[in-house]
MARSE-370751 format. One record per atom (N, C-alpha, C): x, y, z; residue in three letters. Coordinates in pm, whole numbers, plus 32768, in hexadecimal, padded with zeros to 4 digits. Atoms other than C-alpha are relative to their C-alpha. Example, Ala and Ser with C-alpha at 12.3 -4.5 7.8 and 13.67 -1.06 7.14 Angstrom:
MARSE-370751
80597F898000ALA
84CE7E3E830CALA
805A80788000ALA
7FAE7F897FFASER
85577F9682CASER
7FB3806D8049SER
//
This chain:
MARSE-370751
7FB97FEB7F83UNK
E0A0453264F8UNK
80977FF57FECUNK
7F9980108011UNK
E1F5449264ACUNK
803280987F87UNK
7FFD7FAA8088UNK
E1E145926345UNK
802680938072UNK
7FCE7F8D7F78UNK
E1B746B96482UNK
808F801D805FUNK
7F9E80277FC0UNK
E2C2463A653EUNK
808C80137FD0UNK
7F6A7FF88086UNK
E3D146296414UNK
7FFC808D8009UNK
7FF67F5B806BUNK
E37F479D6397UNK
8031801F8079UNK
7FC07FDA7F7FUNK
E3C147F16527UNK
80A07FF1804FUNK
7F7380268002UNK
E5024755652AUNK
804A80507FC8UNK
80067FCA806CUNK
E53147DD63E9UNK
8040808E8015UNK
80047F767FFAUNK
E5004946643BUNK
806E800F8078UNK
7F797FB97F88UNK
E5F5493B6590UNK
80737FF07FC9UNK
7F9380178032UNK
E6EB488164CCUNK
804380687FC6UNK
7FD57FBF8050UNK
E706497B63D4UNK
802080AE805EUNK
7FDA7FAD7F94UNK
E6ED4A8E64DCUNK
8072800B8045UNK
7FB080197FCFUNK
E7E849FC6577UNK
80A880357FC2UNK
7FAC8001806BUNK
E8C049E26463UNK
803A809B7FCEUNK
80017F678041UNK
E88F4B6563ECUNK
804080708079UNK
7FBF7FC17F78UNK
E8FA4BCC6571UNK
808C800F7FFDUNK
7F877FFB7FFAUNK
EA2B4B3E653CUNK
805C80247FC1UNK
7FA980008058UNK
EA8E4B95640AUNK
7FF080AE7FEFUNK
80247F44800AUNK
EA204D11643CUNK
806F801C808FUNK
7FD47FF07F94UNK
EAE44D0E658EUNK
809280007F9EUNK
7F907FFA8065UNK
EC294C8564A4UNK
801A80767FC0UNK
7FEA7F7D8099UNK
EC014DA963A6UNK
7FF380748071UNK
80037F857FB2UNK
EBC54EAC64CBUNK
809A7FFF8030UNK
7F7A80297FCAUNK
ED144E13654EUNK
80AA804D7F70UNK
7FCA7FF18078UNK
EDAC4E2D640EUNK
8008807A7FC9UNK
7FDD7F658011UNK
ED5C4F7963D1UNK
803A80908055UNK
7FC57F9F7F96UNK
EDE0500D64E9UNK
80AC7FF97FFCUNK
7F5D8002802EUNK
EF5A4F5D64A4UNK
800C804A7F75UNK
7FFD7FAC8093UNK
EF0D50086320UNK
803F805A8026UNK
7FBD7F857FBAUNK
EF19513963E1UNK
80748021805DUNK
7F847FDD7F9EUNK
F017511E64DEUNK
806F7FD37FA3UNK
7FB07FEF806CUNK
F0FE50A663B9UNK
803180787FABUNK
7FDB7F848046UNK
F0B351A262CCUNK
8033806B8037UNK
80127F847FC1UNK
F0B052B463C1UNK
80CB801F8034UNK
7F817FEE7FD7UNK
F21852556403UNK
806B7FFC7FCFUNK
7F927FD58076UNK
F2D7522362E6UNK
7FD8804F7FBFUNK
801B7F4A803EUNK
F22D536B6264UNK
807C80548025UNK
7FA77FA37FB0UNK
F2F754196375UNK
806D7FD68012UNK
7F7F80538004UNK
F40C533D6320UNK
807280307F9AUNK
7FD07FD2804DUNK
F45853E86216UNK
8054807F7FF2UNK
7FD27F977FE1UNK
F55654E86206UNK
7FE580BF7FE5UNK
805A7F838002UNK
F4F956676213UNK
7F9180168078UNK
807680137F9DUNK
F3B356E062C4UNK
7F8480857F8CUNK
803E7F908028UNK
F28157AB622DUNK
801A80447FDCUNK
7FCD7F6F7FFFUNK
F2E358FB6280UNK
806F800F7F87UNK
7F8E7FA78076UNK
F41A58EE619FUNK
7FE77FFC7F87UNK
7FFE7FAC8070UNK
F3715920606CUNK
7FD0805F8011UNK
80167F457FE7UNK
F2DB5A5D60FFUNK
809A80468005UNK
7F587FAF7FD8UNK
F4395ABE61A4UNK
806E80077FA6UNK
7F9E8016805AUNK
F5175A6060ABUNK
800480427F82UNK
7FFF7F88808DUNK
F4A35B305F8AUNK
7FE980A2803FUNK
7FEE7F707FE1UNK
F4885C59606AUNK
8059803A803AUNK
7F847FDF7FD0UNK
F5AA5D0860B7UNK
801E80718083UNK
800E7FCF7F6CUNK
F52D5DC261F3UNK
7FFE7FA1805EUNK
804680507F85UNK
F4CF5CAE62A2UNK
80C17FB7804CUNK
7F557FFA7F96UNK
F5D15C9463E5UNK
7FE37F80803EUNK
801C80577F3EUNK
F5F45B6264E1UNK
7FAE803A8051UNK
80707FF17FCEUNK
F5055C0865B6UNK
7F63801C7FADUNK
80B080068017UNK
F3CF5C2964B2UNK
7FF97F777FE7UNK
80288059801BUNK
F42A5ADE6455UNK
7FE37F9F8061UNK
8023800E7F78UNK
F4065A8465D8UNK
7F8680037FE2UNK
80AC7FCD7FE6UNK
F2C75B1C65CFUNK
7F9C7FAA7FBAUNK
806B80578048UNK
F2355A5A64C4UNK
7FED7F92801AUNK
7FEA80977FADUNK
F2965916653CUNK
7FC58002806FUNK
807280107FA3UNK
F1CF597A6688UNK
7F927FD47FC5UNK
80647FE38023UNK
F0CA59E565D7UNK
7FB17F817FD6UNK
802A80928011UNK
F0BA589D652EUNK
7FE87F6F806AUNK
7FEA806B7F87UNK
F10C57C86679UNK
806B7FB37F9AUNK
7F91805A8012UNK
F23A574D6596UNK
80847FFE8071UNK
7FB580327FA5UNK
F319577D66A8UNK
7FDE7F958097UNK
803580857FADUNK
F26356406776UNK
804E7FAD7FC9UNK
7FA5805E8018UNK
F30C55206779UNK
7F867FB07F89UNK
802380368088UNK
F27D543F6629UNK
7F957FA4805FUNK
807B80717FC9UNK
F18553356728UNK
7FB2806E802FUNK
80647FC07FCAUNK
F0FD545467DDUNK
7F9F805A7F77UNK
80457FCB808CUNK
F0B054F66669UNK
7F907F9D7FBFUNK
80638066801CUNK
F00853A7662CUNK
7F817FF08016UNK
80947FFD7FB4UNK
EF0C53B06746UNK
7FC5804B7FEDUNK
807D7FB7800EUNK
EEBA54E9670AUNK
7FA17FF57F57UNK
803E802B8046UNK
EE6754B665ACUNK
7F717F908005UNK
808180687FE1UNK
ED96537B65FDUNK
7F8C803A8069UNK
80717F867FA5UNK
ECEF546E6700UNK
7F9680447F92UNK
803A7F87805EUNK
EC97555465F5UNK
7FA07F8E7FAFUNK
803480418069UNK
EC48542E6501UNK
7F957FCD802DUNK
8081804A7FBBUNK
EB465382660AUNK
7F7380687FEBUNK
806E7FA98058UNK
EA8154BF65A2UNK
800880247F81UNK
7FFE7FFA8066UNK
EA9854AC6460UNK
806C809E7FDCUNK
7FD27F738040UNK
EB9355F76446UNK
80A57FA97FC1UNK
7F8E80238038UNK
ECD255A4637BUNK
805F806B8000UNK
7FBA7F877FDDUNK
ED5A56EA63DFUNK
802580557F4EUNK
7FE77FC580A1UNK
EDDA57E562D3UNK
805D80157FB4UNK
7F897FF38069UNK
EEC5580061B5UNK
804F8049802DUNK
7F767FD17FD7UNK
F02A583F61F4UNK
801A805F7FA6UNK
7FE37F71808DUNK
F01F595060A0UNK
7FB8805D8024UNK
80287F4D7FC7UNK
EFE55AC46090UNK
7F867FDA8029UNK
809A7FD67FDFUNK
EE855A8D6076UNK
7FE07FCA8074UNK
801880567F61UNK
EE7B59B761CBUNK
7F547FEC7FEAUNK
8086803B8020UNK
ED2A59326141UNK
7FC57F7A8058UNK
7FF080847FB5UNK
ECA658116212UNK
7FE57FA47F84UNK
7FC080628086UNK
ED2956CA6155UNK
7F627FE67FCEUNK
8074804A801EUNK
EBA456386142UNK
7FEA80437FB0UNK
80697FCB8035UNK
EB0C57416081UNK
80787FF87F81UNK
7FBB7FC48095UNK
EC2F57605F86UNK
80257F817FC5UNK
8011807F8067UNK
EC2055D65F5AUNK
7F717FF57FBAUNK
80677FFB8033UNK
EABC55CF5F26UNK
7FCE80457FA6UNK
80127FBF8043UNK
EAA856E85E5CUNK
80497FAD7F5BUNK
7FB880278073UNK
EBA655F55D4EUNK
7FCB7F878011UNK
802F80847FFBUNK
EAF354C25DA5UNK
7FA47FE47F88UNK
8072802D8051UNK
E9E154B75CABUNK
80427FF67F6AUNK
7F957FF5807EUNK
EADD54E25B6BUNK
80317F56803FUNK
7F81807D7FCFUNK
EBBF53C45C08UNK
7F6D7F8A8006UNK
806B8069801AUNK
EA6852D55C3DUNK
7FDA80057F81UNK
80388036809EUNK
E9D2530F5AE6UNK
80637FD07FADUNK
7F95800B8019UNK
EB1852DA5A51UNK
801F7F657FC2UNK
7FE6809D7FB4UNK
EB5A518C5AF4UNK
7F827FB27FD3UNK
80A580897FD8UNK
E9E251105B0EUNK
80037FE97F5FUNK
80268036808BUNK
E9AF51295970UNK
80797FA77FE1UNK
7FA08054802FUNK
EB19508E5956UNK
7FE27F4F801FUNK
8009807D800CUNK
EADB4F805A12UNK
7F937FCE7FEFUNK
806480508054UNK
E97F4F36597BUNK
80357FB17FACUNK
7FC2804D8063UNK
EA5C4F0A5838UNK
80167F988007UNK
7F9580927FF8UNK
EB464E2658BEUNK
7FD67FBB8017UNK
804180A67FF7UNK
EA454D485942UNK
7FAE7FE27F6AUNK
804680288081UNK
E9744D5757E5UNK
807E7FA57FD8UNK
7F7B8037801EUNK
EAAE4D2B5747UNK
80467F8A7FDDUNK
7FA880A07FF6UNK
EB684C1457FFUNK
7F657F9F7FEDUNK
806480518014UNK
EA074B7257F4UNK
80067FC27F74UNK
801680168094UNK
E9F84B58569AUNK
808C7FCE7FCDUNK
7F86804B803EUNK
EB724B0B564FUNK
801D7F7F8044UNK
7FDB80557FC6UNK
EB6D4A175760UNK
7FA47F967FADUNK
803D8067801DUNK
EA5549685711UNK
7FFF7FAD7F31UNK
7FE78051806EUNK
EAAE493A5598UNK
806D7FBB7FDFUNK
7FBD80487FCFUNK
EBE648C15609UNK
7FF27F9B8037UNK
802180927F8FUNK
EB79479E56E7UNK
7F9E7FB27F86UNK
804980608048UNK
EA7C474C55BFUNK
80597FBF7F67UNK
7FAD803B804CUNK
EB7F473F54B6UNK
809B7FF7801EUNK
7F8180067FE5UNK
ECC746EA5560UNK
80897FE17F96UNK
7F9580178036UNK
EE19471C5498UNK
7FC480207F5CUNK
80117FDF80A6UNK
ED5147965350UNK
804480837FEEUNK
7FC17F58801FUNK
EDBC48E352ABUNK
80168054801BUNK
803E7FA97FAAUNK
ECF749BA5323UNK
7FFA7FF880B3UNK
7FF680427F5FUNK
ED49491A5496UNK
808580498008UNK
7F7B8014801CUNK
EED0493F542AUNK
7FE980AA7FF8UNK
7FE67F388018UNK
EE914ADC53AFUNK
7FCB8021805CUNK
80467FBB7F6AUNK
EDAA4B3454DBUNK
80898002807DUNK
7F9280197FC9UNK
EECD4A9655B8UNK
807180468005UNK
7FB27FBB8026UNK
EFD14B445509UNK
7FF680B78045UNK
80397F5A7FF6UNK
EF284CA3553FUNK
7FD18031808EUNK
80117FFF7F8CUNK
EECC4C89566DUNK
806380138042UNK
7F4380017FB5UNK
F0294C455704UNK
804A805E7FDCUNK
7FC97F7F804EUNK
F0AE4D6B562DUNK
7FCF807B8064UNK
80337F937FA4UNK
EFC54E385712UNK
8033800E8074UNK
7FD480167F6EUNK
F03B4D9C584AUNK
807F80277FD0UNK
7F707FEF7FDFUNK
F1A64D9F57F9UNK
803980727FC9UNK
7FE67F798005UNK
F18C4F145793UNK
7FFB8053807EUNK
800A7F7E7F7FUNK
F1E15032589FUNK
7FD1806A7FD9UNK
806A7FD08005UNK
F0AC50DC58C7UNK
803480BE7FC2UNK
7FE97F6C8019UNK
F167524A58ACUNK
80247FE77F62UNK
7FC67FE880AAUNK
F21151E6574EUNK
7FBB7FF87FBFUNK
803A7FE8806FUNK
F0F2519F56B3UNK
7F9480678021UNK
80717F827FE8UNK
F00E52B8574EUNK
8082806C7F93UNK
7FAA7F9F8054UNK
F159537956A6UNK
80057FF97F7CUNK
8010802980A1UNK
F14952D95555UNK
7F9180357FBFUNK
80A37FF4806BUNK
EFDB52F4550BUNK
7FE480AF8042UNK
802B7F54802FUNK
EFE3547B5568UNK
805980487FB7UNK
7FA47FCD808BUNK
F122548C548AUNK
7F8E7FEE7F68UNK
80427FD48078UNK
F047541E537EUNK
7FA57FE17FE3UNK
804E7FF0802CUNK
EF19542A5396UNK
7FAB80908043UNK
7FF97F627FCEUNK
EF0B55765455UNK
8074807D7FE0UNK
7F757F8A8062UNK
F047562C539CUNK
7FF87FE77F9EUNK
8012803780C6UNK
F05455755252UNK
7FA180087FC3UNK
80627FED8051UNK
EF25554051FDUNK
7F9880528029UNK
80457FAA7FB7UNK
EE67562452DFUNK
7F707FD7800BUNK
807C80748019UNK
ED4A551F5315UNK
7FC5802B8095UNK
804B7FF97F9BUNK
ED045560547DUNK
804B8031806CUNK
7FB07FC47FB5UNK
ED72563D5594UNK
80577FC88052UNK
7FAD805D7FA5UNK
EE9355D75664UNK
8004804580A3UNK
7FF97FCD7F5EUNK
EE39567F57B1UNK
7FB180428019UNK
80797FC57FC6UNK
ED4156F0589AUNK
7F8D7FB47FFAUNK
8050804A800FUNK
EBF75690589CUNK
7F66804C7FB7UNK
80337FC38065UNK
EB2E57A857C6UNK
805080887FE1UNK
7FDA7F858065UNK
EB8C58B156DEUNK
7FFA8088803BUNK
80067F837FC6UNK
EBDE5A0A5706UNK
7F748066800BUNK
80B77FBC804BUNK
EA735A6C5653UNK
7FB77FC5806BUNK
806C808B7FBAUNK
E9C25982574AUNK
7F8180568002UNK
80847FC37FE8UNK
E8D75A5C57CFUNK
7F9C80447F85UNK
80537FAD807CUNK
E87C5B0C569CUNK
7FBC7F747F8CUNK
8071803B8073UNK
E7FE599955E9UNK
7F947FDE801DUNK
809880327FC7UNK
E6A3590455E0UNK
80387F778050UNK
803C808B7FB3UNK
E64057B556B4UNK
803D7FA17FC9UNK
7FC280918075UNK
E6B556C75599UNK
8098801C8000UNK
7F637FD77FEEUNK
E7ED5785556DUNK
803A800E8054UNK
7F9B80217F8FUNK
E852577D56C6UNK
800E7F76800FUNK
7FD8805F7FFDUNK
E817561F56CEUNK
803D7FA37F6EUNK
7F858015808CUNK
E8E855EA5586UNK
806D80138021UNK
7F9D7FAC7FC8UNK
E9E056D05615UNK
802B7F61806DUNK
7FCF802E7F5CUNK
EA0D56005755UNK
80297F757FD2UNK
7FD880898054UNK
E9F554B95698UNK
808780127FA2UNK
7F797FC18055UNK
EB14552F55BBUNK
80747FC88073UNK
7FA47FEB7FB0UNK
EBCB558056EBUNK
802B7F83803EUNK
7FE4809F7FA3UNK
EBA1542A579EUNK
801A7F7D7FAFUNK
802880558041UNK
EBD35351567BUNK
80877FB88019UNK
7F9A8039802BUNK
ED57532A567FUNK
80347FA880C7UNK
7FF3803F7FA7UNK
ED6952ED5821UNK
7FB37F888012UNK
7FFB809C7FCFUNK
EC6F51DC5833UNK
80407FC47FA4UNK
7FDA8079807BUNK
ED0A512B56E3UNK
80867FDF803BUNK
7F71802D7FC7UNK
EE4E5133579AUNK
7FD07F6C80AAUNK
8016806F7F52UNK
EDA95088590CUNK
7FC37F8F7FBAUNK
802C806C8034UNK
ECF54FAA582CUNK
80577F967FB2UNK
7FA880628030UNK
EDF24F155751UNK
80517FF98041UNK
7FA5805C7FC6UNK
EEE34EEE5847UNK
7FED7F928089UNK
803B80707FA2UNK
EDFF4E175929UNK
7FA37F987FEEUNK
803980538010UNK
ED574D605870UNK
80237F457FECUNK
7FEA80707FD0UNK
EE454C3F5889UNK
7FE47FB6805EUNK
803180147F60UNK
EE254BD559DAUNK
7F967F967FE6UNK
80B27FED7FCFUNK
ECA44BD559D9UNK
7FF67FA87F84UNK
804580578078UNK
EC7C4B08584FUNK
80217F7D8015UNK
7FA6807C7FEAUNK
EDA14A2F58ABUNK
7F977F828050UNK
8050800F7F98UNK
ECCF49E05A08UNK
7F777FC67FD0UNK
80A4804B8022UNK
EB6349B2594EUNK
801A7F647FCAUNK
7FF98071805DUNK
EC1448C75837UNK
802F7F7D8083UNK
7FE080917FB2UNK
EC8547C85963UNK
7F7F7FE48033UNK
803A80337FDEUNK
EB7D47DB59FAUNK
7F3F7FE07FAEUNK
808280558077UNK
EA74479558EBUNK
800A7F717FC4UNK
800980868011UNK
EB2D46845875UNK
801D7F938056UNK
802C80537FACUNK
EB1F45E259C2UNK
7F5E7FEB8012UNK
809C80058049UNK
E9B146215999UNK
7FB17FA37FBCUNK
80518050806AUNK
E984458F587CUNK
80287F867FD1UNK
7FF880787FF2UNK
EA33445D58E5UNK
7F827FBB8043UNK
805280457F95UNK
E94043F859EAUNK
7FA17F8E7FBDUNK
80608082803CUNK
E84542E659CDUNK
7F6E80457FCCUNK
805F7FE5802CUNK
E71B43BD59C4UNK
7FFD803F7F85UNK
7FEB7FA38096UNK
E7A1446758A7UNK
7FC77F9C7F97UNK
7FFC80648065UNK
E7B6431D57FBUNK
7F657FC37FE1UNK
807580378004UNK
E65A42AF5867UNK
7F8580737FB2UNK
804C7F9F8031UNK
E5AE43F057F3UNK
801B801B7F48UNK
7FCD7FE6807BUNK
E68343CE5697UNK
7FB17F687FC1UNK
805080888022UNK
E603425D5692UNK
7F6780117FFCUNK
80AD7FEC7FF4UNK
E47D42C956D2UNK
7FDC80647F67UNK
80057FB6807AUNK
E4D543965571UNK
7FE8809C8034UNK
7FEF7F757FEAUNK
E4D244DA5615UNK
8045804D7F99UNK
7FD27FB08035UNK
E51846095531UNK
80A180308037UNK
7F6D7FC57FA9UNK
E6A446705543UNK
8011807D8050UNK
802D7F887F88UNK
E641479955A5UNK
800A804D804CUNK
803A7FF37F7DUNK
E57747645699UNK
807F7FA88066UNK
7FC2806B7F7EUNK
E64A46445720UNK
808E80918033UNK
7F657F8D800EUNK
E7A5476A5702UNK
7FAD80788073UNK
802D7F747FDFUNK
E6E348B25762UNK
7F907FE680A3UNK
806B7FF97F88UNK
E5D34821585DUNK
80467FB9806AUNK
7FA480257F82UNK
E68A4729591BUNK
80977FF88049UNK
7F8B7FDF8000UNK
E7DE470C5911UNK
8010809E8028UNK
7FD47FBD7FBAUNK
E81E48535931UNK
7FC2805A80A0UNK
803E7FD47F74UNK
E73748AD5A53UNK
80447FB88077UNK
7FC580297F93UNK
E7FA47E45B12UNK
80A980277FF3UNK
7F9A7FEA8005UNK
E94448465A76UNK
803F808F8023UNK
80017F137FBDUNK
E90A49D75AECUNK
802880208023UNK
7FF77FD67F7AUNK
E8F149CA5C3CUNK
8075801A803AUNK
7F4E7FDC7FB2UNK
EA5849A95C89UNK
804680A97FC3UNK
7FC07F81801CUNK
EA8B4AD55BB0UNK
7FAC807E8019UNK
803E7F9F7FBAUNK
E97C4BB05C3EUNK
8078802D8068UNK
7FCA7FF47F9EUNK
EA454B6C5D66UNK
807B80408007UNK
7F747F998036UNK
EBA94BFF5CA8UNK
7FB080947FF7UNK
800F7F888013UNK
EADA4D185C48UNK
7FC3805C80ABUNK
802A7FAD7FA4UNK
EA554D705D94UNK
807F7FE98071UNK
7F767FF17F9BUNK
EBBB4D4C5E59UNK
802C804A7F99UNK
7FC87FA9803AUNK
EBF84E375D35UNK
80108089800AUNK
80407F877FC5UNK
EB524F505DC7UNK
806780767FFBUNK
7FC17FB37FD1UNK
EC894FDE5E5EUNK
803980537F81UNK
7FB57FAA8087UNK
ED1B503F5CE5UNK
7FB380747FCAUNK
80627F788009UNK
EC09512E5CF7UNK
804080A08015UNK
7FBB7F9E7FD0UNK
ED12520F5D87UNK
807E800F7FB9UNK
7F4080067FECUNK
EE6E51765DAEUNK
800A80057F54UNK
7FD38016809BUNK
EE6851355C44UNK
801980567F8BUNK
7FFF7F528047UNK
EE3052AF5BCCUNK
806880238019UNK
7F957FDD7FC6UNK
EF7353175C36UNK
802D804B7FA7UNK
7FB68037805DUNK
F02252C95AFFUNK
7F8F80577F7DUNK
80347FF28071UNK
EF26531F59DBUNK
7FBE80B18019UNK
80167F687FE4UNK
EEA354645A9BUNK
806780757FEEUNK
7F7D7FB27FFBUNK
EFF354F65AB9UNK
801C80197F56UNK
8007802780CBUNK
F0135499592CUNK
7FBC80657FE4UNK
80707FC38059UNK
EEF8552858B8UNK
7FC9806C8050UNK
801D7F807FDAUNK
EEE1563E59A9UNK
7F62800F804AUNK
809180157FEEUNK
ED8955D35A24UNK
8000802D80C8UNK
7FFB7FBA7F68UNK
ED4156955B86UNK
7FA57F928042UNK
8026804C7FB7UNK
ECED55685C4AUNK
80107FDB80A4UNK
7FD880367F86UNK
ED3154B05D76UNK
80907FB77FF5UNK
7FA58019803DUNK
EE3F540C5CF3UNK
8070806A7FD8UNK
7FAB7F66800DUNK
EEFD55585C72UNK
8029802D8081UNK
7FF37FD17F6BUNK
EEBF55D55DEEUNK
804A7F9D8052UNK
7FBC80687FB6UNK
EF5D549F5E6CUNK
80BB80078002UNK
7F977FD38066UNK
F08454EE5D7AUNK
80608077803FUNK
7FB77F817FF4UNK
F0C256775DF3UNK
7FCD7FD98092UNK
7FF980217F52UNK
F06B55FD5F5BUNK
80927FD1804DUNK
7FA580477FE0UNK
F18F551C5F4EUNK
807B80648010UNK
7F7C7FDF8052UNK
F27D55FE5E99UNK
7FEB80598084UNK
7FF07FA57F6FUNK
F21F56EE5FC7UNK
80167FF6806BUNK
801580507F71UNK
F215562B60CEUNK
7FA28034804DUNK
80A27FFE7FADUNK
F0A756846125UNK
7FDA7F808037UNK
803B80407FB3UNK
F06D559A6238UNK
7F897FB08015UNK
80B4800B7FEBUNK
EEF855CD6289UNK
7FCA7FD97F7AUNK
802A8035809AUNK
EEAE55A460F9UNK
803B7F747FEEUNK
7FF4807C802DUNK
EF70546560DAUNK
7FAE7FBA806AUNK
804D80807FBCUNK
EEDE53CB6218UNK
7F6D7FFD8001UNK
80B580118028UNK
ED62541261A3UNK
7FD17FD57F99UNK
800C80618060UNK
EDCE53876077UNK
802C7F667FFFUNK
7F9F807C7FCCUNK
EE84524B611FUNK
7F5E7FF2803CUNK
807C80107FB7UNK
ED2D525561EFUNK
7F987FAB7F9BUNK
809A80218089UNK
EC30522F609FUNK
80527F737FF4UNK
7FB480898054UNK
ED27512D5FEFUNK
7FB77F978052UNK
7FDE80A67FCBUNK
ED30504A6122UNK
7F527FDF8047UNK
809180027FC0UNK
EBA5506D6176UNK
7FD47FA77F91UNK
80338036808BUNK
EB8F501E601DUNK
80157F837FC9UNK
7FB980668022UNK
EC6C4F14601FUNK
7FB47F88805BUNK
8047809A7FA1UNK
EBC64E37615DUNK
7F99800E7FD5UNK
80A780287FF5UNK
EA574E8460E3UNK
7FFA7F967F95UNK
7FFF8042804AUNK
EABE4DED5FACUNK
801E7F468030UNK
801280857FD6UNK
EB2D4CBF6062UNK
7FBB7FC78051UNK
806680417FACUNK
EA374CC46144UNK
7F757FC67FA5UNK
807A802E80A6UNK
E9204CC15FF2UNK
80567F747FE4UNK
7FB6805A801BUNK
EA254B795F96UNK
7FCC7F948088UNK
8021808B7F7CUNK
E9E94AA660EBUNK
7F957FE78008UNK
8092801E7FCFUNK
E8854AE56133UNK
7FDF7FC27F45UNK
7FFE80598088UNK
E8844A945F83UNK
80037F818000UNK
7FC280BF8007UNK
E92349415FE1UNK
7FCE7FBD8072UNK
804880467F83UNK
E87648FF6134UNK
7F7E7FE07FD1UNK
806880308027UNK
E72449126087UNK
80147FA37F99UNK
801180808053UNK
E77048515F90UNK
80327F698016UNK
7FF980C67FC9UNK
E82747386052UNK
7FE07FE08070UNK
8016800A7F5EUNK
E7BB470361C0UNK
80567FD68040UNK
7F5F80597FBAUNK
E914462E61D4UNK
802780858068UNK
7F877FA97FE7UNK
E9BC475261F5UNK
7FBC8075807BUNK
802A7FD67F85UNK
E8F347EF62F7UNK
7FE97FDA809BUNK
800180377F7DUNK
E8EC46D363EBUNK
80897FFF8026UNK
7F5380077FF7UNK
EA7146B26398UNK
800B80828050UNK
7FE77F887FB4UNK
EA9148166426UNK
7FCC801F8098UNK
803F7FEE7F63UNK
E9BD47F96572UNK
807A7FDA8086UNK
//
């Protein structure tokens, strides 16, 4: 009965809890938007003038016209609402370039490049920092602690374009080891099954090695503290005292508890799924989401940046919403604290 009673508590609490913190992030994403939406149009220029401006017919009255056409001559709040009009049905209206494509289909169409991309990178980085962290925390200040350290920070305190530029100076010009752009070959279609996925692997080898080594600081740094808080604890000591295998005592317990906090980095990581392509797409020429974000800007396509301002920041609260309900189940503190 009492056992009934708890889980009933239990379940409103947490109900409770998930109301409020989904109400927050609905809140939250609506200032995203009324932000973005306004230092977009903050910016000087408008759309139209990279149509108008390279054509040398175009008069004050067509460039009138287009600006109807668009509703850019509304004042910038009433351009807001209607957007959020449009957006409450899912339409993001359509690209400000010749092709006046609607923005959705011409992000989605670069979305699946820009996710695989990202998703195998940051597998790496969690293998990775897993493995540098945790032999870090087990041998603190040895050699091999001291060169991991070293190399790591070399990654971080490199700018991501110079060395995407270096390693296709030479190992895509010099030594002609692996293509420096695109994402298959001109032959594509004409190889077999294996050879396209050779081909493609080729192609993707030098962008993730760049997202990977320059993030894997962070994330090793992050394991090594918190393993060897870990593997201070008492149970550590009592499980090392019962003669437990090192291991087991390292690999089974300790770090199952030393993870979780970095599950939790990797899933507020989410958002680099996007924002983070920017930079290495543009590089390496890779037709992504990221690239489109890039010639959106340089255009001042509107509707394309704010459906990409849209993903980011969806991407960005689910991730912290996966982070709270993460930390509410696992502490109940922090769920009564929030009621």
């Amino acid at each position: 009965m009492l056992r009934d009673t708890y889980n009933v508590i239990l379940n409103i609490t947490m109900l409770t809890y998930l109301s409020k913190k989904s109400l927050e992030l609905l809140i939250t994403f609506f200032g995203i938007t009324l932000v973005s939406f306004f230092l977009i149009n903050l910016a000087p220029g408008k759309p139209t003038d990279v149509l108008s401006d390279l054509n040398p017919k175009m008069t004050p009255e067509i460039r009138a016209i287009y600006e109807k056409h668009w509703g850019l001559d509304k004042p910038v709040h009433v351009r807001y609402f209607v957007w959020l009009k449009n957006f409450s049905k899912f339409d993001f209206g359509n690209s400000f370039s010749s092709d006046s494509r609607p923005a959705w289909d011409k992000i989605k169409e670069r979305l699946p490049i820009t996710i695989l991309i990202n998703s195998i990178s940051m597998f790496l980085i969690f293998i990775i920092a897993l493995l540098i962290g945790i032999h870090s925390a087990v041998k603190p200040n040895s050699l091999s602690d001291k060169i991991t350290t070293t190399g790591v920070f070399i990654g971080f305190a490199m700018p991501v374009f110079w060395l995407a530029l270096i390693l296709q100076l030479i190992l895509g010009v010099w030594l002609n080891i692996l293509p420096v752009s695109g994402i298959k070959s001109l032959n594509y279609e004409n190889l077999s099954l294996m050879q396209k996925i050779s081909d493609s692997a080729r192609h993707l080898c030098l962008p993730i090695f760049v997202t990977v080594f320059g993030s894997l600081a962070g994330l090793s740094r992050y394991v090594r503290s918190t393993m060897q808080e870990a593997l201070s604890q008492e149970y550590i000591v009592t499980a090392r005292a019962k003669g437990l295998p090192e291991n087991k005592v390292i690999y089974k317990h300790a770090l199952r508890n030393a993870v979780l906090p970095v599950i939790t980095i990797i899933g507020l990581s989410i958002p680099g799924l996007i924002s983070g392509s920017v930079i290495f797409e543009t590089i390496f020429a890779i037709p992504g989401v990221g690239q489109l974000l890039y010639t959106a800007a340089i255009s001042r396509d509107v509707n394309v940046i704010m459906a990409e301002v849209v993903i980011v920041s969806i991407l960005t609260l689910f991730g912290n919403l996966l982070a709270d309900i993460g930390y509410a189940l696992a502490d109940p503190r922090i769920r009564i604290a929030q009621r």
